[in-house]
C-alpha positions in Angstrom: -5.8 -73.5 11.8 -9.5 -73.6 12.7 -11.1 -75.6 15.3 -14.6 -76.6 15.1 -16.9 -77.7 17.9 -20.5 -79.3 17.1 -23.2 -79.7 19.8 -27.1 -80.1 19.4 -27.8 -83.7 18.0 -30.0 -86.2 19.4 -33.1 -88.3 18.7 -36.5 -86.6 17.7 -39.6 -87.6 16.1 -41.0 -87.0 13.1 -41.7 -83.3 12.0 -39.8 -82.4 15.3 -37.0 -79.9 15.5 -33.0 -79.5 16.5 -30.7 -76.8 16.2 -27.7 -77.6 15.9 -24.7 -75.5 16.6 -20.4 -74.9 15.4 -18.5 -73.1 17.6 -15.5 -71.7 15.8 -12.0 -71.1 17.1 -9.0 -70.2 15.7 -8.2 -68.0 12.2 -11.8 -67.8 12.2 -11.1 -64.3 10.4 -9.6 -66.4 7.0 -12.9 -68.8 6.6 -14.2 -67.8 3.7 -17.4 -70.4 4.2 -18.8 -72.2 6.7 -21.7 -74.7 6.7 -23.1 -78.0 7.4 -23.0 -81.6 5.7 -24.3 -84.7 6.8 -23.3 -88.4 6.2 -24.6 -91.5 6.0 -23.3 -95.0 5.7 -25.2 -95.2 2.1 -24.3 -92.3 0.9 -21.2 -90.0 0.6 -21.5 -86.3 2.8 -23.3 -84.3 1.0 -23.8 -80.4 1.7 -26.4 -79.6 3.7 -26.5 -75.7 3.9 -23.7 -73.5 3.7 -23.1 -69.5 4.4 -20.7 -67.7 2.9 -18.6 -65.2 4.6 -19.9 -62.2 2.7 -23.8 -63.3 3.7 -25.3 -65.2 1.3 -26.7 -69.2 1.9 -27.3 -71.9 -0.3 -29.1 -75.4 0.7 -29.6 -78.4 -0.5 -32.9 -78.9 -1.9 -34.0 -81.6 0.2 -34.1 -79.1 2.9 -35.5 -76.0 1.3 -38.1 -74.0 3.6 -37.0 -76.3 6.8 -33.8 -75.7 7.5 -32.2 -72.2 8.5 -28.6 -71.6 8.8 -27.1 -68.5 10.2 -24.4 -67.5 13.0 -23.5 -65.2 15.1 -20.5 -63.6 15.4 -20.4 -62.3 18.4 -19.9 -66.1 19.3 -18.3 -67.3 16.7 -21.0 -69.7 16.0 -22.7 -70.8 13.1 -26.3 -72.7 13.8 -28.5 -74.7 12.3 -32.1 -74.7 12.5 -33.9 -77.7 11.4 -37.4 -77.8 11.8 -40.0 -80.2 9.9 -37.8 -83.4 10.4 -37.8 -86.6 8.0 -36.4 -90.3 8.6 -34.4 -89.6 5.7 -32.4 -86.7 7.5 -31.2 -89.3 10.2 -27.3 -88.7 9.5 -24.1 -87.5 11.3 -23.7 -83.6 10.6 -20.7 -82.4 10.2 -19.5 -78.6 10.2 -17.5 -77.7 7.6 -15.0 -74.6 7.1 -13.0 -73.2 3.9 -10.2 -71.2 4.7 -8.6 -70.7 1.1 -7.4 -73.8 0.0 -8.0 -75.5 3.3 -10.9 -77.6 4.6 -11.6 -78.0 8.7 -14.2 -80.6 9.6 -15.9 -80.8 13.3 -16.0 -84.5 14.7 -19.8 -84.6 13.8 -22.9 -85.2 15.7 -25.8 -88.0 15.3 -29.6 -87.1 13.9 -31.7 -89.6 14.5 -35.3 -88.8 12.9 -38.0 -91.6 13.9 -40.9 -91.9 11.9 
């Protein structure tokens, strides 16, 4: 079982910035990746950034050269930095961890980009 703990949303303007942050807990040892999706009511949750245990990233496209994931395991937590802020990222992110065959989801937490 992992338990995952999102903090860091809120309401920003335009090309402002949030981090956002997943606290991990738990057989944080098995998760093999661990990353980010958001979700809106128009569209399906769609990966947002991901790391995978062994280092490397991959992001979505829309996001490319604004948004920064990374973590920090001395406290379990994974971050994500997201700088240069649309309207169009206004969505709940989620974190997201594979553990083998096994998906854990955090309860989310609201973007809200104004124009």
């Amino acid at each position: 079982q992992v338990q995952l703990a999102e903090s860091g949303g809120g309401s920003v303007q335009a090309g402002g910035s949030l981090r956002l942050s997943c606290a991990a807990s738990g057989n944080i040892d098995m998760i093999a990746a661990i990353g980010w999706y958001c979700h809106t009511p128009e569209k399906q949750r769609e990966l947002v950034a991901v790391i995978i245990s062994g280092g490397p990233t991959n992001y979505a496209d829309s996001v490319k050269g604004r948004f920064t994931i990374s973590r920090d395991n001395a406290k379990n937590t994974v971050y994500l930095q997201m700088n240069s802020l649309k309207p169009e990222d206004t969505a709940v992110y989620y974190c997201n961890a594979v553990v083998v065959t096994k998906e854990y989801w955090g309860q989310g937490t609201q973007v809200t980009v104004s124009s």
